[in-house]
TINUVEX-549597 format. One line per 8 residues: number of its first residue (from 0); their letters; for each residue x, y, z of N, C-alpha, C, CB. Coordinates in nm, 3 decimals. Glycine has a CB too. Example, Ala and Ser with C-alpha at 12.3 -4.5 7.8 and 13.67 -1.06 7.14 Angstrom:
2
0 = AS = 1.319 -0.569 0.780 1.230 -0.450 0.780 1.320 -0.330 0.780 1.131 -0.447 0.905 ~ 1.285 -0.225 0.708 1.367 -0.106 0.714 1.290 0.003 0.787 1.408 -0.060 0.572
! end
This chain:
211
0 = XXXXXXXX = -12.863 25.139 8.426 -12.925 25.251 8.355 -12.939 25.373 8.447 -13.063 25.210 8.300 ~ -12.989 25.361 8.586 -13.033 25.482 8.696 -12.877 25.507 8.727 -13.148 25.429 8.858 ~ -12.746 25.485 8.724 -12.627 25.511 8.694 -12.578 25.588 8.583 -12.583 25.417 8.691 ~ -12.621 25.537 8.508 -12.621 25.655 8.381 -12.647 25.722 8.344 -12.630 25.667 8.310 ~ -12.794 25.735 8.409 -12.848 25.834 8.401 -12.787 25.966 8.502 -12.976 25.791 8.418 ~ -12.738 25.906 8.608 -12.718 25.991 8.785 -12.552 26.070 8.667 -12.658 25.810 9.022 ~ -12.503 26.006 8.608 -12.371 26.003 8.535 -12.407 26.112 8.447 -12.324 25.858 8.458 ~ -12.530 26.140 8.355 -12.570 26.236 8.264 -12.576 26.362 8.306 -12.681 26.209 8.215
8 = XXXXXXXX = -12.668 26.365 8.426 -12.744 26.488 8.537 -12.585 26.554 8.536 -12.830 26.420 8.743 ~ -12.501 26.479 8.562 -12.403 26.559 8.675 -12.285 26.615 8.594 -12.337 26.450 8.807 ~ -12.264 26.536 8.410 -12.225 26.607 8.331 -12.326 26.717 8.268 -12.172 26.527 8.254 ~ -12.445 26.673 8.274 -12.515 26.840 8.235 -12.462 26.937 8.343 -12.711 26.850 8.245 ~ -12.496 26.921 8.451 -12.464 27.046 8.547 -12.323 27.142 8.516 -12.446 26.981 8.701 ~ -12.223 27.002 8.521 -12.065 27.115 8.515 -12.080 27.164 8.362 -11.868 27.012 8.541 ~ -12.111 27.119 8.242 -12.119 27.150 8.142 -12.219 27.257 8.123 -12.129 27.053 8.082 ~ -12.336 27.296 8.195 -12.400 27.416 8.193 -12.358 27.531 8.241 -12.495 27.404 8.239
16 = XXXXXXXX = -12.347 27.488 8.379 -12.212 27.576 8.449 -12.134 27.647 8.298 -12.072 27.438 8.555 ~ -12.084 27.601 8.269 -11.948 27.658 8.223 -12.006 27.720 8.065 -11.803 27.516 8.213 ~ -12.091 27.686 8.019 -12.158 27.731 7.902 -12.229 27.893 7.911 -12.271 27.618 7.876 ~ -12.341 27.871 8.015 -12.400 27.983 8.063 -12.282 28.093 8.112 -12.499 27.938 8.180 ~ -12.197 28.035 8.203 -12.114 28.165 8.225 -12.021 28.229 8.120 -12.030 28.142 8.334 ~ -12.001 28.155 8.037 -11.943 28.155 7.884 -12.017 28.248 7.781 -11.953 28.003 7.822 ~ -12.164 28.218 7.786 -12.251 28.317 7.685 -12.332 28.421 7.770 -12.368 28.226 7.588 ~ -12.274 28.408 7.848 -12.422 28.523 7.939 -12.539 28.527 7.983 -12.471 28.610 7.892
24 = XXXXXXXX = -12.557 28.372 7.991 -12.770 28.352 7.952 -12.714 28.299 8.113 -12.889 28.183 7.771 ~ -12.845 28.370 8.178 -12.894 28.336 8.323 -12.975 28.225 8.285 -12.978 28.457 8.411 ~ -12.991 28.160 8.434 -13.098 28.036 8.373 -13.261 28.117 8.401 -13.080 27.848 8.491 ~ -13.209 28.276 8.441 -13.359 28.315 8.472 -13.442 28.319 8.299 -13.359 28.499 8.568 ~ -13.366 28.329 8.252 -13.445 28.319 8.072 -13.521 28.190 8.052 -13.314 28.311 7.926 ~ -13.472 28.073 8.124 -13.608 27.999 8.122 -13.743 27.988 8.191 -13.582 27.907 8.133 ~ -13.780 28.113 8.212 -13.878 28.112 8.274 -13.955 28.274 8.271 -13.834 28.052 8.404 ~ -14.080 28.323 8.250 -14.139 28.450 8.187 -14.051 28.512 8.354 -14.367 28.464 8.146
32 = XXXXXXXX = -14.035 28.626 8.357 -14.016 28.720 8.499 -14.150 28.858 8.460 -13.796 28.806 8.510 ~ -14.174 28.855 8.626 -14.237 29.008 8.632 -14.395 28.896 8.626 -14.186 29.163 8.458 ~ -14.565 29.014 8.702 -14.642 28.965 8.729 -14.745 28.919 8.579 -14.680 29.046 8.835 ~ -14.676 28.953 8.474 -14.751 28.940 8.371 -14.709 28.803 8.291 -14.742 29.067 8.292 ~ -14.575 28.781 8.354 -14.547 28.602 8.300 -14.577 28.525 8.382 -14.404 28.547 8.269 ~ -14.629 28.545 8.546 -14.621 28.498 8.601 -14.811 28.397 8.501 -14.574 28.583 8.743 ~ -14.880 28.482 8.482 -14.993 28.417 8.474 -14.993 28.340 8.330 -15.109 28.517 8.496 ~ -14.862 28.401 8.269 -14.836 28.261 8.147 -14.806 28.170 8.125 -14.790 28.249 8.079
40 = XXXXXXXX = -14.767 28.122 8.260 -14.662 28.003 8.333 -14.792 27.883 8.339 -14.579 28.058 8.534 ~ -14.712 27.784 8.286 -14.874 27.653 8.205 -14.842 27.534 8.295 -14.858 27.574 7.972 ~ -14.938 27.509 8.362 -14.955 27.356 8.411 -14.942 27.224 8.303 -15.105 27.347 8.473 ~ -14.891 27.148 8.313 -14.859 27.011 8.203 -14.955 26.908 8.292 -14.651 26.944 8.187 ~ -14.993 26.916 8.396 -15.047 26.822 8.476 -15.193 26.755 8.446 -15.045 26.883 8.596 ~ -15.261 26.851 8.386 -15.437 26.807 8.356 -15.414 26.800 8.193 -15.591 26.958 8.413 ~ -15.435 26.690 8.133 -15.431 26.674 8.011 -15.555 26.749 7.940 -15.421 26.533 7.990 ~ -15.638 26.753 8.025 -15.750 26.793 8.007 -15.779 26.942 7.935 -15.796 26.780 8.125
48 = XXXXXXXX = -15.699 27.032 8.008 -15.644 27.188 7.973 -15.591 27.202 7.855 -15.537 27.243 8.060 ~ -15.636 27.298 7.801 -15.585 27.327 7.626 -15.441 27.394 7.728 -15.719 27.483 7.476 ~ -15.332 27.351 7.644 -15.217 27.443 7.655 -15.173 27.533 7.514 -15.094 27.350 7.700 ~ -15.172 27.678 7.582 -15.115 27.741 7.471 -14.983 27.782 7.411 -15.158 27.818 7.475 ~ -14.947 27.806 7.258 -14.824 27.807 7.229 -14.734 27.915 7.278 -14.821 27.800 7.110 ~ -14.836 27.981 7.261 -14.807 28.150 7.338 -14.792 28.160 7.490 -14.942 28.260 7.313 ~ -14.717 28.090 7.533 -14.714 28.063 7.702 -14.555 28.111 7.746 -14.744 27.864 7.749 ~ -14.574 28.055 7.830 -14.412 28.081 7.927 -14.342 27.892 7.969 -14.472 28.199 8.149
56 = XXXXXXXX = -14.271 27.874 7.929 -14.201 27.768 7.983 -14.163 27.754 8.106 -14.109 27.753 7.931 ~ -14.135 27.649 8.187 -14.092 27.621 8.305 -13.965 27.575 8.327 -14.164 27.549 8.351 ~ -13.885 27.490 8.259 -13.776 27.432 8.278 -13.686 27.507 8.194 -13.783 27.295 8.255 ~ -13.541 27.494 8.294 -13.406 27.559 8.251 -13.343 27.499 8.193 -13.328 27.598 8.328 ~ -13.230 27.559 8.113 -13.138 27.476 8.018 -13.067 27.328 8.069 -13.017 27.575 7.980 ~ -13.077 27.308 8.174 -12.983 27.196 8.276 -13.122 27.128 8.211 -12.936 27.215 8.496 ~ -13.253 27.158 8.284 -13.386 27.055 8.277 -13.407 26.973 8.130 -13.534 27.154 8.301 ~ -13.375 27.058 8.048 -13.418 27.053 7.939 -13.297 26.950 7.834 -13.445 27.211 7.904
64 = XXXXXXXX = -13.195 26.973 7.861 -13.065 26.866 7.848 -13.083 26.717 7.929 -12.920 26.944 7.921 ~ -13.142 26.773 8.060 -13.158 26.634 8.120 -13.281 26.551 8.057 -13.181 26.650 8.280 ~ -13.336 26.612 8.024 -13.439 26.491 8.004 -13.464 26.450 7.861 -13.580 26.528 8.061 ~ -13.388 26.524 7.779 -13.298 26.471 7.642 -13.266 26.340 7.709 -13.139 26.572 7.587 ~ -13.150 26.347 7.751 -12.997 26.293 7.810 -13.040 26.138 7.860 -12.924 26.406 7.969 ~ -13.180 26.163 7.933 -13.238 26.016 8.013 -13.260 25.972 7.938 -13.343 25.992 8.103 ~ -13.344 25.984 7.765 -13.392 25.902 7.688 -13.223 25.885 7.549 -13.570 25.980 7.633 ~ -13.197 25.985 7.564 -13.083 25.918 7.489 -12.953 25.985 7.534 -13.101 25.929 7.328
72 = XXXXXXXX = -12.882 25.859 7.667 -12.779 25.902 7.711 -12.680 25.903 7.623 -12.752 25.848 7.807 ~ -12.654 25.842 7.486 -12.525 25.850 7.404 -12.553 26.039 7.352 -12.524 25.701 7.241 ~ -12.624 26.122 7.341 -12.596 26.268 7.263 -12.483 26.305 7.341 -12.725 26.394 7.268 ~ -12.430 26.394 7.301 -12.363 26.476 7.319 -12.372 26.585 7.389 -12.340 26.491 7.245 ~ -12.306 26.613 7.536 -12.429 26.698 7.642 -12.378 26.851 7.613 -12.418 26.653 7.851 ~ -12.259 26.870 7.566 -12.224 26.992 7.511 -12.312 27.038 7.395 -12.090 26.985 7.470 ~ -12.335 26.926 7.279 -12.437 26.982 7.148 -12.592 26.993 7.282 -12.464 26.809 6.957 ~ -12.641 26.915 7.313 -12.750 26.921 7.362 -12.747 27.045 7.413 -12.780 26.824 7.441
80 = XXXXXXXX = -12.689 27.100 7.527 -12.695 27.235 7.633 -12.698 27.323 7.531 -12.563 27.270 7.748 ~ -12.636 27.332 7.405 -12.582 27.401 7.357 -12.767 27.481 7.249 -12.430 27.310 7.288 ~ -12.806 27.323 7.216 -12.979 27.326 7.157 -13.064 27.360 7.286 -13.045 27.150 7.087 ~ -13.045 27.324 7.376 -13.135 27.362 7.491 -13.130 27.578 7.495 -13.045 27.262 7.669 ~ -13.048 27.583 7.516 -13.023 27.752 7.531 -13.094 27.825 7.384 -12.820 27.793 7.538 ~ -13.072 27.734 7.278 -13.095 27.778 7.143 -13.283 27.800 7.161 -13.029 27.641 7.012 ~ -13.333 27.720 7.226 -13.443 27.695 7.267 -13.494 27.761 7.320 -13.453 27.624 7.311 ~ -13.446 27.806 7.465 -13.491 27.913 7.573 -13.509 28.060 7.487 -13.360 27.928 7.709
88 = XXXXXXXX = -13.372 28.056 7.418 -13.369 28.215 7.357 -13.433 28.258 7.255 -13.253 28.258 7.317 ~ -13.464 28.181 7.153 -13.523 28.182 7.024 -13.693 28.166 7.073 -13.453 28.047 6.918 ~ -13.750 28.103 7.161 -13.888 28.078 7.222 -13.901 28.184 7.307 -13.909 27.944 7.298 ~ -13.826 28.236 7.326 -13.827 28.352 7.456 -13.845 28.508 7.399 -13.661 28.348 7.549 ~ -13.741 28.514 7.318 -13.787 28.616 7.234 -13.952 28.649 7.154 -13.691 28.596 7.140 ~ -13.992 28.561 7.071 -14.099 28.550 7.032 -14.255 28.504 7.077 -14.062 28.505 6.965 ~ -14.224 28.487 7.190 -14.309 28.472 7.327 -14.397 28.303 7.304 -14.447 28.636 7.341 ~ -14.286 28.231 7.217 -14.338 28.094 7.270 -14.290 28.040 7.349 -14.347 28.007 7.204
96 = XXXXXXXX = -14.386 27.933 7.396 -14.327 27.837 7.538 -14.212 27.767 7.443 -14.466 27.693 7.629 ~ -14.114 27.791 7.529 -13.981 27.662 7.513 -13.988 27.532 7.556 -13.859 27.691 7.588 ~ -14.066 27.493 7.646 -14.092 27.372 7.646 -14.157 27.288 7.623 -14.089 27.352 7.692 ~ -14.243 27.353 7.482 -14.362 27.319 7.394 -14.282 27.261 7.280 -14.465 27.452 7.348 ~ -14.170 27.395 7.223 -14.141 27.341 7.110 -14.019 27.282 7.156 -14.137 27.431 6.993 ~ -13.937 27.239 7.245 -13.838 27.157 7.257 -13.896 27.042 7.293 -13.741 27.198 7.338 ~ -14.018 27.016 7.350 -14.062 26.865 7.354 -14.134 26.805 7.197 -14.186 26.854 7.489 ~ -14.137 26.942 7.110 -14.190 26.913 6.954 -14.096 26.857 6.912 -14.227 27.027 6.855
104 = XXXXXXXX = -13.924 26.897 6.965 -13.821 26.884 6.832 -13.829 26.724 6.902 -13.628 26.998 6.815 ~ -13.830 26.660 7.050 -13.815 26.529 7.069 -13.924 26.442 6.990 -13.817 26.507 7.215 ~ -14.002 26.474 6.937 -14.139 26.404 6.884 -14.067 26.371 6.748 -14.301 26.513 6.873 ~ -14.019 26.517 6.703 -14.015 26.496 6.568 -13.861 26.427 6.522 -14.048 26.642 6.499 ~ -13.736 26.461 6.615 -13.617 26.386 6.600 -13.629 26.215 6.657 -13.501 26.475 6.684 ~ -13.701 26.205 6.753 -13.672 26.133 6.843 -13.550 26.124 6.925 -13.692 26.046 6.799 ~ -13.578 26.215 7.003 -13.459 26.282 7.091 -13.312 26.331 6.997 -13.408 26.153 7.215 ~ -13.334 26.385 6.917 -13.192 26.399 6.836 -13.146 26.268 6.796 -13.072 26.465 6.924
112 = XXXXXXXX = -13.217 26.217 6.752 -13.136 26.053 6.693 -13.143 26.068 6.566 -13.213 25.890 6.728 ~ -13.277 26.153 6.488 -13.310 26.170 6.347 -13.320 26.006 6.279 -13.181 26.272 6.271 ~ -13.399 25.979 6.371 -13.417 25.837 6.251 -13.483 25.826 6.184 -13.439 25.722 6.274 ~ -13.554 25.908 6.139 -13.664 25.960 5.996 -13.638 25.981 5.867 -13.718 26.083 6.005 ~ -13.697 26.059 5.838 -13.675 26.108 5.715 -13.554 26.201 5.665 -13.780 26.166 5.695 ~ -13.609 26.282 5.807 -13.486 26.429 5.840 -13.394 26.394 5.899 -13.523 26.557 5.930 ~ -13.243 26.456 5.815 -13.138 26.400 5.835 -13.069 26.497 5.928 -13.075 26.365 5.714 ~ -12.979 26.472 6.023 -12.914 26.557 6.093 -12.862 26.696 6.054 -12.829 26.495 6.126
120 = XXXXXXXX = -12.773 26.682 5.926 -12.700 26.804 5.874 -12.794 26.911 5.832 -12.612 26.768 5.757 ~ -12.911 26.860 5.833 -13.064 26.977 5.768 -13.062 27.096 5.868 -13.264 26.890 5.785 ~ -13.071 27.057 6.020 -13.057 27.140 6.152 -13.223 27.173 6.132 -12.924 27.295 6.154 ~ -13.331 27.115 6.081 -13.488 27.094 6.059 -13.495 26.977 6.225 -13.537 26.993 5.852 ~ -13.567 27.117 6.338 -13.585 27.003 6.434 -13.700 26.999 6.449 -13.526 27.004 6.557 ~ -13.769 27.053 6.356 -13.975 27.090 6.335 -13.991 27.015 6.231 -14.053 27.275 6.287 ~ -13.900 26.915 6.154 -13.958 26.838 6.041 -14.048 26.938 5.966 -14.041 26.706 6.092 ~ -14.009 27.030 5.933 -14.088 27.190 5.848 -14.050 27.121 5.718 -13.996 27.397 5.874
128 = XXXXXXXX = -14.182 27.105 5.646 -14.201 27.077 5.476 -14.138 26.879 5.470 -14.052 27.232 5.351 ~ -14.150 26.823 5.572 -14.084 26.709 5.584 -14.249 26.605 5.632 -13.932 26.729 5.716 ~ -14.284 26.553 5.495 -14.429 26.503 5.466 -14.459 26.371 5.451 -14.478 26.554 5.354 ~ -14.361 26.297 5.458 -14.361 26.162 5.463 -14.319 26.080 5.390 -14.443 26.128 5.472 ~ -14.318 25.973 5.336 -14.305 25.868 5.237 -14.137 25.926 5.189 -14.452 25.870 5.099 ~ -14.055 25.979 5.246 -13.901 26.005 5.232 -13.861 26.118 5.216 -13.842 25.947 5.138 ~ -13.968 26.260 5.184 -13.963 26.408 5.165 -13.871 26.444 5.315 -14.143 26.486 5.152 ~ -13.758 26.517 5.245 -13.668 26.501 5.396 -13.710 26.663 5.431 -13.448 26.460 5.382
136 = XXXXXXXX = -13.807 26.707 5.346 -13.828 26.862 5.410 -13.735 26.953 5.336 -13.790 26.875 5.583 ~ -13.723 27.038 5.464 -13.620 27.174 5.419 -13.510 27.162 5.503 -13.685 27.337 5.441 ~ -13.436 27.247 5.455 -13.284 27.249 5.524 -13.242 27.396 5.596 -13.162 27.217 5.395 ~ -13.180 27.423 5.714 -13.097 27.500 5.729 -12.970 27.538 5.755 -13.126 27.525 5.762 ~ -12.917 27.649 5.756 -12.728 27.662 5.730 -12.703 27.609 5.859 -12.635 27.843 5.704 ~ -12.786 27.720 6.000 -12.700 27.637 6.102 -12.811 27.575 6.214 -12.572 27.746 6.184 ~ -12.797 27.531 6.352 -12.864 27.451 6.364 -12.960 27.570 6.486 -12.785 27.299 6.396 ~ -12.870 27.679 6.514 -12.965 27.832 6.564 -13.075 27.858 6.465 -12.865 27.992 6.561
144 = XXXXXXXX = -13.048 27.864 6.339 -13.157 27.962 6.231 -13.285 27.791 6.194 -13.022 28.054 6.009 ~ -13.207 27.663 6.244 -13.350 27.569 6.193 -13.389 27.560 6.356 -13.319 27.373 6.088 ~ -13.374 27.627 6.462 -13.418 27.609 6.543 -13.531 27.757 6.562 -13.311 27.567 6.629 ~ -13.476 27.904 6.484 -13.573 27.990 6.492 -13.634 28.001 6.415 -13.556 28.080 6.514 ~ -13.627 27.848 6.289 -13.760 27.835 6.184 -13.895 27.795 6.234 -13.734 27.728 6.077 ~ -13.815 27.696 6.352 -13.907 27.627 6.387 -14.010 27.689 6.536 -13.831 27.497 6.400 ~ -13.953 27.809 6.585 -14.046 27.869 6.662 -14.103 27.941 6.592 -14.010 27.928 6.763 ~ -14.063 28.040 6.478 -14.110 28.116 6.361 -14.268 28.014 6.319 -13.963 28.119 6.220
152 = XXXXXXXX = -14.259 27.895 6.278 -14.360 27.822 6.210 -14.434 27.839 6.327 -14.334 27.673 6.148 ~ -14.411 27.799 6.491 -14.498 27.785 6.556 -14.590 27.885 6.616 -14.454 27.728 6.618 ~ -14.535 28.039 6.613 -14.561 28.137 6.638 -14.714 28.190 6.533 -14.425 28.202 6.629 ~ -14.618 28.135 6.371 -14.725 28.116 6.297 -14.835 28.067 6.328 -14.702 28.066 6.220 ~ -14.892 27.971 6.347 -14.995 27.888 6.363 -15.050 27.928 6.500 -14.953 27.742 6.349 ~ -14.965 27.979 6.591 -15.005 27.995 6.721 -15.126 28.132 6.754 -14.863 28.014 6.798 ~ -15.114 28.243 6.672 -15.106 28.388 6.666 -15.082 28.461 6.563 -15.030 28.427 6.737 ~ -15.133 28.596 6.560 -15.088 28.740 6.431 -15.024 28.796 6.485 -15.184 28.854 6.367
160 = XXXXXXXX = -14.980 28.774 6.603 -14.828 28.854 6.615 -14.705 28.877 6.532 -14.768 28.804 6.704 ~ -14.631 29.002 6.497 -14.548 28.977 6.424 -14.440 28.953 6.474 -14.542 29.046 6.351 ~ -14.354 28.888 6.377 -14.194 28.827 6.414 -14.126 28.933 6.442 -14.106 28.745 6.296 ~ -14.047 28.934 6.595 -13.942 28.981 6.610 -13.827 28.988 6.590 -13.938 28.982 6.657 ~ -13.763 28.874 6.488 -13.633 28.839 6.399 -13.685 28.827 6.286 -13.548 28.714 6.430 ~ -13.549 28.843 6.205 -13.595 28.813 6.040 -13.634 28.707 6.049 -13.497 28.813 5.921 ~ -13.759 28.701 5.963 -13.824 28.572 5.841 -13.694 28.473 5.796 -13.895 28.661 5.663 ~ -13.693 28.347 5.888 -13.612 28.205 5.805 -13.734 28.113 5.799 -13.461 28.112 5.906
168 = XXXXXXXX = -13.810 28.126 5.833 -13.904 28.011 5.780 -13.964 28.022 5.721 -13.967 27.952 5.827 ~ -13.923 27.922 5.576 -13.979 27.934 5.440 -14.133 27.912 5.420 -13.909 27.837 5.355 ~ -14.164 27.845 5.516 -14.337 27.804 5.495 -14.425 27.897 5.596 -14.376 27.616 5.544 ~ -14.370 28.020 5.650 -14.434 28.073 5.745 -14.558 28.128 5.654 -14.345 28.176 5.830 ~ -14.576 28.162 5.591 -14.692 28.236 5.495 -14.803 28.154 5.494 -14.651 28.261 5.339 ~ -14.730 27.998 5.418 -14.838 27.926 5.401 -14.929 27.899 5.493 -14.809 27.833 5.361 ~ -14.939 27.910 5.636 -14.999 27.894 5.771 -15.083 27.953 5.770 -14.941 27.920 5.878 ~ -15.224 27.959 5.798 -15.351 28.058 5.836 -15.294 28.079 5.967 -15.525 27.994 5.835
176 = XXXXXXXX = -15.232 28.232 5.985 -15.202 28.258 6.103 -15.308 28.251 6.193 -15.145 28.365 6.107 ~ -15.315 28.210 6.342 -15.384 28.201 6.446 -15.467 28.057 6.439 -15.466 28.327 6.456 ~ -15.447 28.006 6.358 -15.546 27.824 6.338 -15.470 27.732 6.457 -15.507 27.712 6.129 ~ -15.370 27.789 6.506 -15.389 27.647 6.608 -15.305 27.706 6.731 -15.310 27.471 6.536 ~ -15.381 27.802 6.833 -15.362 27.811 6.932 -15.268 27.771 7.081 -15.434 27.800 6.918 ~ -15.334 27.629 7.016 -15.334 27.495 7.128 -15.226 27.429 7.067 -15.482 27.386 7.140 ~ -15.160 27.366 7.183 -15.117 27.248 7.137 -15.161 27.160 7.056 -15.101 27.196 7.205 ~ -15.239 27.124 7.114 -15.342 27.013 7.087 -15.415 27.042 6.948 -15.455 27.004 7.213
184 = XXXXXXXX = -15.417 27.155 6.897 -15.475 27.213 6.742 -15.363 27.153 6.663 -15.487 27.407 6.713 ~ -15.252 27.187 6.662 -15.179 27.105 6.584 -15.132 26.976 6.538 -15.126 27.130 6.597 ~ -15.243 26.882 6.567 -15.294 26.800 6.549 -15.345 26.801 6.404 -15.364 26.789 6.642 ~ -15.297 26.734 6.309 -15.389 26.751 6.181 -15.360 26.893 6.066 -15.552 26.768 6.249 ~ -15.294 26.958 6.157 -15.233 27.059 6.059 -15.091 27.076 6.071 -15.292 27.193 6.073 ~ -14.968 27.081 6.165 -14.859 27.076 6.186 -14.819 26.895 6.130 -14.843 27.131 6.343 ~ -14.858 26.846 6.173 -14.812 26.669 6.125 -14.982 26.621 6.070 -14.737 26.531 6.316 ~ -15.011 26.511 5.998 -15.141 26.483 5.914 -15.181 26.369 6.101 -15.106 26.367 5.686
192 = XXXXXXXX = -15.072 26.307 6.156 -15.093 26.231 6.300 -15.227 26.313 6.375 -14.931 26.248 6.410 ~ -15.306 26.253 6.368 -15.407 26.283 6.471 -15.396 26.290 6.607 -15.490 26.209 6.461 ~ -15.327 26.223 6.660 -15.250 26.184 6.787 -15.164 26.299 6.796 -15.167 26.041 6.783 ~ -15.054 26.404 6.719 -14.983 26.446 6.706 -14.962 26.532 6.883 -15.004 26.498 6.572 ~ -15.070 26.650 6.891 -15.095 26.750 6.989 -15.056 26.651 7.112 -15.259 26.819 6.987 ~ -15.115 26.522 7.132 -15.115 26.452 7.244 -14.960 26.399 7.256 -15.229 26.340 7.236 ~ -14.878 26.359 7.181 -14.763 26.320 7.163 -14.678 26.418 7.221 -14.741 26.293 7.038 ~ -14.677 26.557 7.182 -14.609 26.663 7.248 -14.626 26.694 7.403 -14.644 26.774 7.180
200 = XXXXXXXX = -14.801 26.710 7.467 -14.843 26.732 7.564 -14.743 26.558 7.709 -15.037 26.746 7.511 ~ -14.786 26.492 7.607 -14.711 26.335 7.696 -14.562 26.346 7.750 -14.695 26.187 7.577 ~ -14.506 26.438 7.636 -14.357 26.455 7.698 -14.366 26.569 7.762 -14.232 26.462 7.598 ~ -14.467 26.664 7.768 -14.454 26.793 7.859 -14.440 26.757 7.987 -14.571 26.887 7.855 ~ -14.565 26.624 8.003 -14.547 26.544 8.121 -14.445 26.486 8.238 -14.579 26.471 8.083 ~ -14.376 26.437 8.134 -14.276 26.377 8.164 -14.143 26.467 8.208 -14.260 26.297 8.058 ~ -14.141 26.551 8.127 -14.081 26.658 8.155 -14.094 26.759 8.272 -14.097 26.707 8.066 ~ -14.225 26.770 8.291 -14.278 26.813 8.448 -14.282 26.769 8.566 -14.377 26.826 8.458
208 = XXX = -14.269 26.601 8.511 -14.223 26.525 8.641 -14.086 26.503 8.677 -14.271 26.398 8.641 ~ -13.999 26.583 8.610 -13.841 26.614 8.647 -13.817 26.745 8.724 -13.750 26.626 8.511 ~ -13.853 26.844 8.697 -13.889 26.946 8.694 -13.873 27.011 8.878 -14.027 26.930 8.616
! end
């Protein structure tokens, strides 16, 4: 397995390599620049600490593929890099942490496996309007616009800031904008899981200990 994994790392790398220089994205986009992101930049370490949605991420598109990649080495590290960047840029723009809601889409896919409700071809990696007992949710055209639904929803709930891209997320209204700050608020209103906030924060963890 620590072979396969050493085997994953090292196809993310040449495969980022060649992606990033391909679209133009520095890996400095994963991370706020200048002294005013510097203090948005969030510790994962004290569980204890409310983390907010409205933050700055830490890990780069390589980080963020890799630690996909360890829990499910069969994806595809080209689709993955490819959702990782979708991530950085779409969270980056709208000033959420990317590594809030890319450890959301692992909660809610289970690492891109979709063994739920929500089916792959939906490109729903926020399980948005996807309620249980077989409701597969909502759908989008491609897997960019269900990935800026799903910072759109979180932005929602996070803050009254307004959206800097057009409106794709159909349930953004329904949200009492600013009700859940925290991670950890979305608990009970993003999923009915009580546990939910803690589920996300656990892989921030984990994710920080790659990092």
């Amino acid at each position: 397995m620590m072979e396969l994994v050493y085997v994953n790392r090292m196809r993310v790398l040449r495969s980022a390599s060649a992606l990033l220089l391909f679209s133009g994205v520095a890996l400095g986009l994963a991370s706020c620049q200048g002294p005013h992101g510097a203090g948005l930049k969030m510790s994962y370490d004290d569980p204890r600490r409310p983390l907010p949605i409205m933050s700055c991420g830490l890990a780069t598109v390589p980080d963020l593929a890799s630690f996909l990649l360890e829990t499910h080495p069969e994806a595809d590290v080209s689709e993955v890099l490819a959702i990782a960047e979708h991530y950085v840029r779409e969270a980056r723009i709208e000033g959420v942490n990317h590594d809030v809601a890319f450890c959301q889409m692992c909660v809610e896919t289970n690492y891109l496996r979709f063994d739920g409700d929500v089916q792959r071809r939906q490109n729903n990696f926020g399980g948005i309007g996807a309620t249980g007992n077989g409701v597969p949710g909502d759908s989008f055209e491609t897997v960019q616009i269900g990935i800026r639904a799903q910072i759109q929803h979180l932005k929602a709930y996070a803050g009254r800031k307004r959206l800097r891209r057009r409106l794709v997320d159909p349930r953004f209204w329904r949200v009492r904008r600013g009700s859940a700050p925290y991670v950890e608020d979305l608990s009970g209103r993003w999923a009915a899981d009580p546990h939910y906030g803690a589920k996300i924060k656990s892989k921030l963890q984990s994710l920080a200990g790659r990092l």
